[in-house]
N, C-alpha and C positions, 0 to 999 in steps of 0.2 A: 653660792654666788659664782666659784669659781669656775665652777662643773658647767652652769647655765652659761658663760659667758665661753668657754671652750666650743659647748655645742653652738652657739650663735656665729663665733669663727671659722668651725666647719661648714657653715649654711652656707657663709655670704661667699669662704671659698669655691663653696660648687658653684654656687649663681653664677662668680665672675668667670670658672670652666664652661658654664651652660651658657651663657653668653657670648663666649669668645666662639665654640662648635657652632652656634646658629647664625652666628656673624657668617664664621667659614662655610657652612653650607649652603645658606640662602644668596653670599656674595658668589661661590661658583655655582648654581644655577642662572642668577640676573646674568651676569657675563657669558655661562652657556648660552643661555636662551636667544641670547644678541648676535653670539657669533655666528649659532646654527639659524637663526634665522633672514641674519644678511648675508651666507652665502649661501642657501637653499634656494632662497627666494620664497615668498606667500605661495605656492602654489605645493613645491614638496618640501615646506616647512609643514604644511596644512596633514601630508600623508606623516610626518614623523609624529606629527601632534597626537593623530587617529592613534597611533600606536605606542607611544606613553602613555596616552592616556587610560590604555588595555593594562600598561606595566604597571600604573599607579592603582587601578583597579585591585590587582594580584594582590599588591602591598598591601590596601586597605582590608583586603578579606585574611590574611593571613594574621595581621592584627588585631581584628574583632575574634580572630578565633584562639590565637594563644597570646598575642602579649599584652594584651588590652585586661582578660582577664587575669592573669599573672600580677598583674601593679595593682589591681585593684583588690585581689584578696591578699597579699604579702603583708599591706600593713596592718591589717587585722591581726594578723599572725606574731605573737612577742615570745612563741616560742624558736627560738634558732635552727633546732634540729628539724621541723617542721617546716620551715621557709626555707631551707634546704633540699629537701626533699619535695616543695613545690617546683624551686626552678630547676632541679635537676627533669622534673618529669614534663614541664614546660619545653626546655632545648629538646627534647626527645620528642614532643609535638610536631615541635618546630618544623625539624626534620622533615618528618611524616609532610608536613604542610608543604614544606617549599618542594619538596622534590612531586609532589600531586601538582602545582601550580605550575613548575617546567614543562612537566610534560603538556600539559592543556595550553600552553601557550604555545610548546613546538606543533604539536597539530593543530590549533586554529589556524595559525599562521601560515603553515603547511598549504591546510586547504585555502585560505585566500591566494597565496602564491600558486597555485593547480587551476586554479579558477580565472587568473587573467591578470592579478592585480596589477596595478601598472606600477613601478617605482621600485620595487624591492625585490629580493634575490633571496640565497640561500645564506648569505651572509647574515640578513636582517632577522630573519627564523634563526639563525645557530642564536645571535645577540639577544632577542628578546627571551628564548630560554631561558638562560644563560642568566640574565639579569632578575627573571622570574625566580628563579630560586635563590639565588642572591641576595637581593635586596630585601627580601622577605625577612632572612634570618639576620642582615644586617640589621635591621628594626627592631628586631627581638633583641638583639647584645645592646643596642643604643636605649632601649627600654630597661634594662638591666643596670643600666651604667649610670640612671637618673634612680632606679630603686636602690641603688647600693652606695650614691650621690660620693659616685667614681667618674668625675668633671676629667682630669686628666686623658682615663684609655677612652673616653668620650673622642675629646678632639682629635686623638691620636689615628683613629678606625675611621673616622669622615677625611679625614686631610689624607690618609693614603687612598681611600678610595675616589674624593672629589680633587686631587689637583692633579692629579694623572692623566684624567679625563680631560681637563682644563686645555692641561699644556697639548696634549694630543691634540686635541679641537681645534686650538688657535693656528698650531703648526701646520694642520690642511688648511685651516681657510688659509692661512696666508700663501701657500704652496696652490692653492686652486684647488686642491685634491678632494675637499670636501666632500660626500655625497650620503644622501638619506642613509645606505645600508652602512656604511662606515660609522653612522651617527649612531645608528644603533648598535652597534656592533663593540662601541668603547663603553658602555654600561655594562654588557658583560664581561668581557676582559677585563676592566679594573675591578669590579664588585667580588667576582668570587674568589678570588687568591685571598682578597683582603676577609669574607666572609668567613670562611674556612679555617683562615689562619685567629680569628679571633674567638671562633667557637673550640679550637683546639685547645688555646691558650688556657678557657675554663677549666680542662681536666674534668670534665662533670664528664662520667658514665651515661651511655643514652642507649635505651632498650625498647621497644617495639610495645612491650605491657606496660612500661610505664609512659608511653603515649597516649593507648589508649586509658588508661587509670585517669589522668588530666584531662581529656575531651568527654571523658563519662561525668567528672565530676564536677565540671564546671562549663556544662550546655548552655546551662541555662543561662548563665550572665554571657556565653557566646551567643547565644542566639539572640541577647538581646541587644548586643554591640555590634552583631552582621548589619541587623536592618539599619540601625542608622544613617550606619557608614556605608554602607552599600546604596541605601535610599540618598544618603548626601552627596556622594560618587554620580549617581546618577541624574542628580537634580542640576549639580556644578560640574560635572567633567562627562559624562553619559551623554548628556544631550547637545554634544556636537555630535555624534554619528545620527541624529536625527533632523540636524540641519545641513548635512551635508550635500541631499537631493538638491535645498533650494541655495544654499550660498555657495559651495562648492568648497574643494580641499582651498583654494585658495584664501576664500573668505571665512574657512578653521584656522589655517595658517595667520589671515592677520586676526582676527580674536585673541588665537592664546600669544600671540608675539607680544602685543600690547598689555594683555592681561598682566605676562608676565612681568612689565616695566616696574609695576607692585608689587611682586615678589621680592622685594628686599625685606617687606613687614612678614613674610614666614619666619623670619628669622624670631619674633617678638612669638605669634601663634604656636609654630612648635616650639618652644622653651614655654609656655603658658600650660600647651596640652601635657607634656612631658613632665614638668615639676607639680602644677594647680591641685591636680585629681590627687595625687600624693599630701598633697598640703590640706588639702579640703577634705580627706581620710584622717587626716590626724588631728585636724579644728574639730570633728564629730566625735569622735573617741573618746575625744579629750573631755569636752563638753555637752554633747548633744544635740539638738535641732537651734535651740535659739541664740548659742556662738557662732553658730553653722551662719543661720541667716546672717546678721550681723558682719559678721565675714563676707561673707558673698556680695551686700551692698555695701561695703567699702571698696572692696573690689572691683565691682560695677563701676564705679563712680571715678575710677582710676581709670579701666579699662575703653568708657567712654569718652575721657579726654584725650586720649593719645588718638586715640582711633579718627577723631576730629578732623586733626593735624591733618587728614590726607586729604583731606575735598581741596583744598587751594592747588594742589597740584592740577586739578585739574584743567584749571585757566590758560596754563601753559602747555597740555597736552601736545598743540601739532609742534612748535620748536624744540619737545622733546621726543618725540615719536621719530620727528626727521634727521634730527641729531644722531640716535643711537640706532634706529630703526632702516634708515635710508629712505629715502624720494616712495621707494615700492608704497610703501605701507603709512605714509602720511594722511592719504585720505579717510584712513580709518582711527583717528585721531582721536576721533568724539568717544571710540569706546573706554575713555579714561575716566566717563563721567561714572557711570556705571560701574563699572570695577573698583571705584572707590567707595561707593554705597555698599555694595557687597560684600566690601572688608570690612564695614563701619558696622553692618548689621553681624556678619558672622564673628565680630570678634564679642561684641555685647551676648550675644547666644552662647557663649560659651561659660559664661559665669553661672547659668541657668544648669547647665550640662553638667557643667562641673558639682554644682548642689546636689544633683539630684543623684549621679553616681558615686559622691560621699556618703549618701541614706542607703545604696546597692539601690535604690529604685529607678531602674533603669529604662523598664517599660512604656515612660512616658518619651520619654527620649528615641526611643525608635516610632513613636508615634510621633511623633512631631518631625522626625525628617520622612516619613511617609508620607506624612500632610503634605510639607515642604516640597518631596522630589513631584509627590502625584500633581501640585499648582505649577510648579516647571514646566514639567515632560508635558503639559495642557498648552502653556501659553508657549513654550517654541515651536509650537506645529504652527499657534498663531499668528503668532509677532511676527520670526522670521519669512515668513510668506506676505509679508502687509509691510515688513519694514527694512527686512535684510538682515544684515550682522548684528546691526544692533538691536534688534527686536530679541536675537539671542542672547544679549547682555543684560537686556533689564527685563530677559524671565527668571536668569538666575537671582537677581533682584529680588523680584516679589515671590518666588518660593523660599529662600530666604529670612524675608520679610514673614511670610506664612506663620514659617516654622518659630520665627521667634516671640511671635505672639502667644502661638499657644504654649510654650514653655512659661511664658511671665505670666498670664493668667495660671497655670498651675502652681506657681509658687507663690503665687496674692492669696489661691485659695487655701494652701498649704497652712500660709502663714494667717491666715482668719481662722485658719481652727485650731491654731498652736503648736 
Protein backbone atom coordinates (compact mmCIF):
# COMPACT_ATOMS: atom_id res chain seq x y z
CA UNK A 1 0.00 0.00 0.00
CA UNK A 2 2.81 2.16 0.87
CA UNK A 3 4.85 1.49 -2.34
CA UNK A 4 1.52 2.12 -4.39
CA UNK A 5 0.76 5.40 -2.73
CA UNK A 6 4.61 6.68 -3.24
CA UNK A 7 4.23 5.77 -6.94
CA UNK A 8 0.73 7.73 -7.16
CA UNK A 9 2.86 10.89 -5.40
CA UNK A 10 5.50 10.77 -8.03
CA UNK A 11 2.72 10.64 -10.86
CA UNK A 12 0.75 13.64 -9.69
CA UNK A 13 4.27 15.45 -8.97
CA UNK A 14 5.16 15.29 -12.70
CA UNK A 15 1.64 16.06 -13.83
CA UNK A 16 1.85 19.28 -11.74
CA UNK A 17 5.89 19.76 -13.56
CA UNK A 18 3.90 18.84 -17.07
CA UNK A 19 1.60 21.29 -16.49
CA UNK A 20 3.30 24.11 -15.20
CA UNK A 21 6.06 23.56 -18.86
CA UNK A 22 2.89 23.62 -21.01
CA UNK A 23 1.39 26.52 -19.24
CA UNK A 24 5.04 28.21 -19.88
CA UNK A 25 5.27 27.28 -23.27
CA UNK A 26 1.97 27.60 -24.92
CA UNK A 27 1.78 31.17 -22.68
CA UNK A 28 5.15 32.37 -24.49
CA UNK A 29 4.02 31.37 -27.99
CA UNK A 30 0.04 33.16 -27.40
CA UNK A 31 2.12 36.37 -26.28
CA UNK A 32 4.77 35.71 -29.30
CA UNK A 33 2.26 35.25 -31.63
CA UNK A 34 0.62 38.86 -30.60
CA UNK A 35 3.58 40.64 -30.37
CA UNK A 36 5.04 39.32 -33.80
CA UNK A 37 1.99 39.76 -35.37
CA UNK A 38 0.98 43.48 -34.39
CA UNK A 39 4.33 44.71 -35.19
CA UNK A 40 4.76 42.85 -38.67
CA UNK A 41 1.56 43.56 -39.57
CA UNK A 42 -0.77 40.64 -41.74
CA UNK A 43 1.18 41.05 -44.72
CA UNK A 44 5.09 39.94 -43.27
CA UNK A 45 3.34 38.24 -40.30
CA UNK A 46 1.83 36.04 -43.46
CA UNK A 47 6.02 35.50 -44.80
CA UNK A 48 7.16 34.55 -41.07
CA UNK A 49 4.09 32.22 -40.80
CA UNK A 50 5.34 30.57 -44.60
CA UNK A 51 8.46 29.87 -42.77
CA UNK A 52 7.57 28.42 -39.22
CA UNK A 53 5.51 26.60 -40.61
CA UNK A 54 8.67 24.82 -42.89
CA UNK A 55 10.46 24.98 -39.08
CA UNK A 56 7.57 23.15 -37.47
CA UNK A 57 7.47 20.82 -40.43
CA UNK A 58 11.49 19.81 -39.61
CA UNK A 59 10.30 19.29 -35.99
CA UNK A 60 7.50 16.92 -36.83
CA UNK A 61 9.63 14.73 -39.14
CA UNK A 62 12.44 14.51 -36.73
CA UNK A 63 9.94 13.08 -34.31
CA UNK A 64 8.17 10.51 -36.22
CA UNK A 65 11.56 9.40 -36.91
CA UNK A 66 13.49 9.25 -33.44
CA UNK A 67 11.47 10.25 -30.54
CA UNK A 68 8.21 9.20 -31.33
CA UNK A 69 9.52 5.84 -31.61
CA UNK A 70 11.86 5.84 -28.66
CA UNK A 71 8.61 6.51 -26.00
CA UNK A 72 6.88 4.12 -27.60
CA UNK A 73 9.14 1.09 -27.50
CA UNK A 74 10.90 2.22 -23.85
CA UNK A 75 7.93 1.11 -21.97
CA UNK A 76 7.87 -2.20 -23.22
CA UNK A 77 11.36 -2.42 -22.17
CA UNK A 78 11.58 -3.47 -17.94
CA UNK A 79 14.80 -4.23 -18.57
CA UNK A 80 17.13 -1.15 -17.41
CA UNK A 81 20.26 -1.94 -19.30
CA UNK A 82 18.30 -2.30 -22.34
CA UNK A 83 16.38 1.17 -22.19
CA UNK A 84 19.72 2.44 -21.86
CA UNK A 85 21.07 1.34 -24.49
CA UNK A 86 17.90 2.48 -26.64
CA UNK A 87 18.22 6.14 -25.70
CA UNK A 88 21.73 6.25 -25.73
CA UNK A 89 21.49 5.15 -29.62
CA UNK A 90 18.15 7.38 -30.05
CA UNK A 91 20.35 10.85 -29.00
CA UNK A 92 22.81 9.50 -31.61
CA UNK A 93 19.93 9.39 -34.21
CA UNK A 94 19.06 12.47 -33.13
CA UNK A 95 22.11 14.09 -34.07
CA UNK A 96 22.30 12.47 -37.38
CA UNK A 97 18.69 13.99 -37.87
CA UNK A 98 18.99 17.47 -36.87
CA UNK A 99 22.22 18.21 -38.27
CA UNK A 100 20.41 16.44 -42.08
CA UNK A 101 17.50 18.96 -41.27
CA UNK A 102 19.86 22.24 -40.98
CA UNK A 103 21.45 21.73 -43.65
CA UNK A 104 18.09 21.39 -46.04
CA UNK A 105 16.57 24.19 -44.41
CA UNK A 106 19.88 26.43 -44.98
CA UNK A 107 19.62 25.57 -48.91
CA UNK A 108 15.91 25.72 -49.44
CA UNK A 109 15.91 28.85 -47.91
CA UNK A 110 19.17 29.75 -49.83
CA UNK A 111 17.49 29.16 -52.93
CA UNK A 112 14.20 31.15 -52.27
CA UNK A 113 16.52 34.05 -50.99
CA UNK A 114 18.60 33.58 -54.96
CA UNK A 115 15.33 33.51 -56.34
CA UNK A 116 13.82 37.13 -55.42
CA UNK A 117 11.90 36.37 -52.21
CA UNK A 118 10.70 39.47 -51.02
CA UNK A 119 11.21 40.04 -46.97
CA UNK A 120 14.12 38.07 -46.00
CA UNK A 121 17.87 38.22 -45.94
CA UNK A 122 20.70 36.22 -44.83
CA UNK A 123 19.82 36.75 -41.45
CA UNK A 124 16.54 34.71 -41.78
CA UNK A 125 18.47 31.56 -43.61
CA UNK A 126 21.45 31.63 -40.71
CA UNK A 127 17.93 31.58 -37.99
CA UNK A 128 16.01 29.02 -39.66
CA UNK A 129 19.16 26.66 -39.79
CA UNK A 130 19.91 27.30 -36.68
CA UNK A 131 16.54 26.54 -35.24
CA UNK A 132 16.34 23.49 -37.69
CA UNK A 133 18.65 21.72 -35.79
CA UNK A 134 17.70 22.79 -32.61
CA UNK A 135 14.49 22.46 -32.04
CA UNK A 136 14.50 19.02 -33.27
CA UNK A 137 16.71 17.65 -30.55
CA UNK A 138 15.05 20.09 -28.21
CA UNK A 139 11.97 17.63 -28.56
CA UNK A 140 13.98 14.70 -28.36
CA UNK A 141 15.36 15.88 -24.43
CA UNK A 142 11.65 17.19 -23.79
CA UNK A 143 10.51 13.47 -24.94
CA UNK A 144 12.96 12.09 -22.56
CA UNK A 145 12.06 14.14 -19.60
CA UNK A 146 8.19 12.90 -19.92
CA UNK A 147 9.70 9.14 -20.34
CA UNK A 148 11.94 9.41 -17.30
CA UNK A 149 8.72 11.72 -15.70
CA UNK A 150 11.90 14.33 -14.96
CA UNK A 151 8.73 17.35 -14.74
CA UNK A 152 11.58 19.70 -13.09
CA UNK A 153 14.71 19.68 -16.09
CA UNK A 154 11.33 19.81 -18.25
CA UNK A 155 10.42 23.33 -17.25
CA UNK A 156 13.92 24.21 -16.66
CA UNK A 157 15.23 23.69 -20.91
CA UNK A 158 11.53 25.39 -22.18
CA UNK A 159 11.93 28.55 -19.72
CA UNK A 160 15.63 29.15 -20.82
CA UNK A 161 14.81 28.56 -24.31
CA UNK A 162 10.99 30.42 -24.52
CA UNK A 163 11.63 33.63 -22.15
CA UNK A 164 14.73 34.83 -23.90
CA UNK A 165 12.93 34.89 -26.97
CA UNK A 166 9.93 36.61 -25.21
CA UNK A 167 11.80 39.37 -23.72
CA UNK A 168 13.88 39.84 -26.92
CA UNK A 169 10.53 40.04 -29.00
CA UNK A 170 8.89 42.58 -26.77
CA UNK A 171 11.97 44.73 -26.35
CA UNK A 172 11.87 45.34 -30.50
CA UNK A 173 8.43 45.71 -30.85
CA UNK A 174 8.48 48.33 -28.29
CA UNK A 175 11.84 49.86 -29.59
CA UNK A 176 10.16 49.61 -33.48
CA UNK A 177 13.05 47.40 -34.33
CA UNK A 178 11.07 44.52 -35.04
CA UNK A 179 11.32 42.92 -38.49
CA UNK A 180 10.63 39.39 -40.10
CA UNK A 181 14.44 38.45 -40.27
CA UNK A 182 15.04 39.29 -36.59
CA UNK A 183 11.96 37.22 -35.80
CA UNK A 184 13.41 34.49 -37.09
CA UNK A 185 16.68 34.85 -36.24
CA UNK A 186 15.77 34.64 -31.98
CA UNK A 187 14.57 30.79 -32.52
CA UNK A 188 17.99 30.16 -33.41
CA UNK A 189 20.03 32.05 -30.99
CA UNK A 190 18.05 31.04 -28.05
CA UNK A 191 17.37 27.22 -29.04
CA UNK A 192 20.69 25.99 -29.65
CA UNK A 193 23.12 27.08 -26.68
CA UNK A 194 20.04 25.73 -24.72
CA UNK A 195 19.81 22.41 -27.03
CA UNK A 196 23.45 21.48 -26.81
CA UNK A 197 23.87 22.27 -23.40
CA UNK A 198 21.07 19.87 -22.51
CA UNK A 199 22.21 16.99 -24.62
CA UNK A 200 25.62 17.47 -22.98
CA UNK A 201 24.16 17.35 -19.56
CA UNK A 202 23.14 13.52 -20.44
CA UNK A 203 26.73 12.40 -20.62
CA UNK A 204 25.23 9.57 -22.98
CA UNK A 205 28.16 8.57 -25.53
CA UNK A 206 26.81 9.02 -29.31
CA UNK A 207 28.42 7.11 -32.32
CA UNK A 208 27.47 7.18 -35.87
CA UNK A 209 26.72 2.76 -35.69
CA UNK A 210 24.71 3.39 -33.06
CA UNK A 211 22.56 5.82 -35.13
CA UNK A 212 22.34 3.74 -37.73
CA UNK A 213 21.58 0.43 -35.25
CA UNK A 214 18.27 2.73 -34.11
CA UNK A 215 16.96 3.72 -37.68
CA UNK A 216 17.49 -0.01 -38.77
CA UNK A 217 15.63 -1.30 -36.10
CA UNK A 218 12.86 0.78 -35.58
CA UNK A 219 11.78 1.73 -39.48
CA UNK A 220 9.09 0.49 -39.25
CA UNK A 221 7.19 2.16 -36.41
CA UNK A 222 9.13 5.48 -38.23
CA UNK A 223 7.65 4.93 -41.10
CA UNK A 224 4.59 4.59 -39.75
CA UNK A 225 4.64 7.83 -37.59
CA UNK A 226 6.22 9.94 -40.71
CA UNK A 227 2.86 9.60 -42.66
CA UNK A 228 0.84 10.72 -40.17
CA UNK A 229 2.46 13.51 -39.07
CA UNK A 230 3.68 14.60 -42.20
CA UNK A 231 0.04 13.78 -43.72
CA UNK A 232 -1.34 15.99 -40.62
CA UNK A 233 1.47 18.79 -41.31
CA UNK A 234 0.26 19.07 -44.37
CA UNK A 235 -3.55 18.90 -44.09
CA UNK A 236 -3.37 21.74 -40.93
CA UNK A 237 -0.09 23.66 -41.52
CA UNK A 238 0.93 22.55 -45.41
CA UNK A 239 -1.86 24.06 -47.05
CA UNK A 240 -1.20 27.62 -46.53
CA UNK A 241 1.64 27.54 -49.16
CA UNK A 242 -1.23 26.37 -51.38
CA UNK A 243 -3.58 29.24 -50.51
CA UNK A 244 -1.16 31.72 -50.84
CA UNK A 245 -1.64 32.30 -54.90
CA UNK A 246 -5.38 33.07 -53.96
CA UNK A 247 -5.38 34.88 -50.49
CA UNK A 248 -2.09 36.20 -50.41
CA UNK A 249 0.91 36.41 -47.41
CA UNK A 250 -1.41 38.74 -46.07
CA UNK A 251 -4.46 36.69 -45.81
CA UNK A 252 -1.64 33.58 -44.12
CA UNK A 253 -0.69 36.10 -41.93
CA UNK A 254 -4.30 36.77 -40.62
CA UNK A 255 -5.30 33.03 -40.45
CA UNK A 256 -2.40 31.74 -38.32
CA UNK A 257 -2.57 35.20 -36.21
CA UNK A 258 -6.09 34.28 -35.14
CA UNK A 259 -5.64 30.68 -35.31
CA UNK A 260 -3.04 31.30 -32.85
CA UNK A 261 -5.61 33.24 -30.26
CA UNK A 262 -6.38 29.28 -29.40
CA UNK A 263 -3.13 28.38 -28.81
CA UNK A 264 -3.34 28.71 -25.24
CA UNK A 265 -5.17 24.93 -25.43
CA UNK A 266 -1.59 23.39 -26.71
CA UNK A 267 -0.71 23.70 -23.56
CA UNK A 268 -3.69 20.84 -22.62
CA UNK A 269 -2.61 18.76 -26.30
CA UNK A 270 0.90 18.60 -25.81
CA UNK A 271 0.88 17.42 -22.07
CA UNK A 272 -1.87 14.83 -23.47
CA UNK A 273 0.40 13.71 -26.51
CA UNK A 274 3.56 13.75 -24.15
CA UNK A 275 2.13 11.77 -21.00
CA UNK A 276 -1.29 9.58 -22.83
CA UNK A 277 0.73 7.35 -25.24
CA UNK A 278 3.02 6.41 -22.14
CA UNK A 279 -0.13 5.85 -20.03
CA UNK A 280 -2.15 4.04 -22.65
CA UNK A 281 1.45 1.74 -22.94
CA UNK A 282 1.06 0.81 -19.56
CA UNK A 283 -3.19 0.36 -19.28
CA UNK A 284 -2.15 -2.49 -22.25
CA UNK A 285 0.78 -4.18 -20.55
CA UNK A 286 -0.83 -4.24 -17.70
CA UNK A 287 -4.19 -5.50 -18.98
CA UNK A 288 -4.71 -6.10 -22.50
CA UNK A 289 -7.35 -4.86 -25.19
CA UNK A 290 -10.45 -4.61 -23.08
CA UNK A 291 -8.76 -2.10 -20.00
CA UNK A 292 -7.20 -0.59 -22.91
CA UNK A 293 -10.76 0.18 -24.31
CA UNK A 294 -12.30 0.95 -21.22
CA UNK A 295 -9.55 3.45 -20.67
CA UNK A 296 -9.72 5.13 -23.80
CA UNK A 297 -13.82 5.84 -23.33
CA UNK A 298 -13.38 7.32 -20.09
CA UNK A 299 -11.04 9.40 -21.56
CA UNK A 300 -12.98 10.39 -24.43
CA UNK A 301 -15.69 11.40 -22.46
CA UNK A 302 -13.37 13.68 -20.40
CA UNK A 303 -11.54 14.91 -23.36
CA UNK A 304 -14.97 15.91 -25.12
CA UNK A 305 -16.01 18.12 -22.41
CA UNK A 306 -13.23 20.34 -22.06
CA UNK A 307 -12.81 20.69 -25.61
CA UNK A 308 -16.69 22.09 -25.60
CA UNK A 309 -15.68 24.97 -23.37
CA UNK A 310 -14.20 26.59 -26.67
CA UNK A 311 -17.06 27.16 -29.02
CA UNK A 312 -18.50 30.14 -26.83
CA UNK A 313 -15.48 31.84 -27.44
CA UNK A 314 -16.34 32.25 -30.33
CA UNK A 315 -19.30 34.83 -30.06
CA UNK A 316 -16.95 37.33 -28.90
CA UNK A 317 -14.33 36.67 -31.55
CA UNK A 318 -14.19 40.45 -33.24
CA UNK A 319 -13.73 42.30 -29.33
CA UNK A 320 -11.26 39.88 -29.06
CA UNK A 321 -9.39 39.80 -32.28
CA UNK A 322 -9.40 43.83 -31.95
CA UNK A 323 -8.26 43.81 -28.50
CA UNK A 324 -5.01 41.74 -28.84
CA UNK A 325 -4.94 41.68 -32.59
CA UNK A 326 -5.33 45.39 -33.59
CA UNK A 327 -7.95 47.22 -36.13
CA UNK A 328 -5.51 45.23 -39.07
CA UNK A 329 -6.81 41.96 -38.48
CA UNK A 330 -10.58 42.38 -37.07
CA UNK A 331 -12.12 41.79 -40.22
CA UNK A 332 -10.91 38.39 -40.16
CA UNK A 333 -12.80 37.64 -36.96
CA UNK A 334 -15.12 34.94 -37.98
CA UNK A 335 -12.10 32.65 -38.53
CA UNK A 336 -12.51 31.91 -34.68
CA UNK A 337 -15.40 29.87 -35.56
CA UNK A 338 -13.61 27.30 -37.33
CA UNK A 339 -10.62 26.97 -35.30
CA UNK A 340 -12.63 26.03 -32.59
CA UNK A 341 -14.20 23.07 -34.26
CA UNK A 342 -10.77 21.99 -35.32
CA UNK A 343 -9.59 21.81 -31.74
CA UNK A 344 -12.86 20.14 -30.72
CA UNK A 345 -12.34 17.56 -33.46
CA UNK A 346 -8.45 17.07 -33.12
CA UNK A 347 -8.50 16.80 -29.61
CA UNK A 348 -11.38 13.80 -29.51
CA UNK A 349 -8.90 12.05 -32.50
CA UNK A 350 -6.46 11.71 -30.32
CA UNK A 351 -7.83 9.25 -27.81
CA UNK A 352 -8.37 7.03 -31.05
CA UNK A 353 -4.51 7.61 -31.73
CA UNK A 354 -3.53 7.10 -28.73
CA UNK A 355 -5.32 3.41 -28.58
CA UNK A 356 -4.28 2.25 -31.36
CA UNK A 357 -0.31 3.12 -30.84
CA UNK A 358 -0.72 1.43 -27.19
CA UNK A 359 -1.61 -2.13 -29.45
CA UNK A 360 2.07 -0.77 -31.83
CA UNK A 361 -0.87 -0.73 -34.43
CA UNK A 362 -0.01 2.03 -35.97
CA UNK A 363 -0.78 1.70 -39.72
CA UNK A 364 -4.28 2.74 -39.26
CA UNK A 365 -3.23 5.89 -37.92
CA UNK A 366 -1.11 7.01 -40.83
CA UNK A 367 -4.06 5.96 -42.98
CA UNK A 368 -6.41 8.18 -41.57
CA UNK A 369 -4.28 11.31 -41.76
CA UNK A 370 -3.70 10.43 -45.38
CA UNK A 371 -7.42 10.32 -45.68
CA UNK A 372 -7.57 13.53 -43.52
CA UNK A 373 -4.52 15.57 -45.38
CA UNK A 374 -5.65 14.09 -49.06
CA UNK A 375 -9.85 15.66 -48.08
CA UNK A 376 -7.85 19.09 -47.00
CA UNK A 377 -5.13 19.54 -49.70
CA UNK A 378 -8.80 18.84 -52.10
CA UNK A 379 -11.02 21.28 -50.46
CA UNK A 380 -8.46 24.36 -50.22
CA UNK A 381 -7.92 24.53 -53.87
CA UNK A 382 -11.78 24.82 -53.48
CA UNK A 383 -13.07 26.66 -50.73
CA UNK A 384 -10.34 29.34 -50.70
CA UNK A 385 -11.04 30.27 -54.44
CA UNK A 386 -15.15 30.39 -53.71
CA UNK A 387 -14.62 31.81 -50.14
CA UNK A 388 -11.20 33.28 -49.15
CA UNK A 389 -9.53 32.70 -45.77
CA UNK A 390 -12.11 31.22 -44.65
CA UNK A 391 -12.78 28.49 -47.00
CA UNK A 392 -9.09 27.73 -45.69
CA UNK A 393 -10.24 27.32 -42.17
CA UNK A 394 -13.08 24.93 -42.51
CA UNK A 395 -10.98 22.60 -44.99
CA UNK A 396 -8.83 22.14 -42.21
CA UNK A 397 -12.27 21.31 -40.52
CA UNK A 398 -13.61 18.69 -42.63
CA UNK A 399 -10.20 16.79 -43.07
CA UNK A 400 -10.00 16.64 -39.64
CA UNK A 401 -13.39 15.60 -39.44
CA UNK A 402 -12.34 12.90 -42.26
CA UNK A 403 -9.81 11.65 -40.29
CA UNK A 404 -11.53 11.23 -37.29
CA UNK A 405 -14.16 9.24 -38.47
CA UNK A 406 -12.30 6.62 -39.91
CA UNK A 407 -10.19 6.20 -36.71
CA UNK A 408 -13.79 5.53 -34.68
CA UNK A 409 -15.15 3.33 -37.06
CA UNK A 410 -11.89 1.18 -36.60
CA UNK A 411 -12.16 1.10 -33.04
CA UNK A 412 -16.20 0.08 -33.08
CA UNK A 413 -14.86 -2.61 -35.33
CA UNK A 414 -12.05 -3.48 -33.21
CA UNK A 415 -14.09 -3.55 -30.36
CA UNK A 416 -17.07 -5.98 -32.24
CA UNK A 417 -14.63 -8.43 -32.50
CA UNK A 418 -13.08 -8.33 -29.03
Amino acid sequence: MTSRLQRLLLRTRHVHWVLADQMLVSGCNFVLAIIYARALGPTAFGIYALITAAQQYFVSVSVSLVANPLVTRAPHLENGEERTRLIAASLSAQFVISSALALLALVGLSLALASGAAGISGLAVLGLAASSFALPLLEWCRKLCFLKRDGATLVWVDALTYLPILIAAFLLAQAGSMTLDLGVLLWGAASVPVAIGAAVRLRIPCALPAARSFMIQNWRLARDFIVPFQAHWLGSQGIVYLAVPVVGTAGIGAYRSISGLLGFTNAIGTTLDNMMPIRFAEVYRAGGSAPLRKYAIRFAAGVIGVSTLLLPLAFFAEPIVRLLLGSAYSTYAQLIWPQAFYILILFVSKVAIYHDRARLQTKRIAVSALIGSAVSTLLVILLTSEFGVIGLAWSTVLGALTSFLYLVLGMADRGRGG
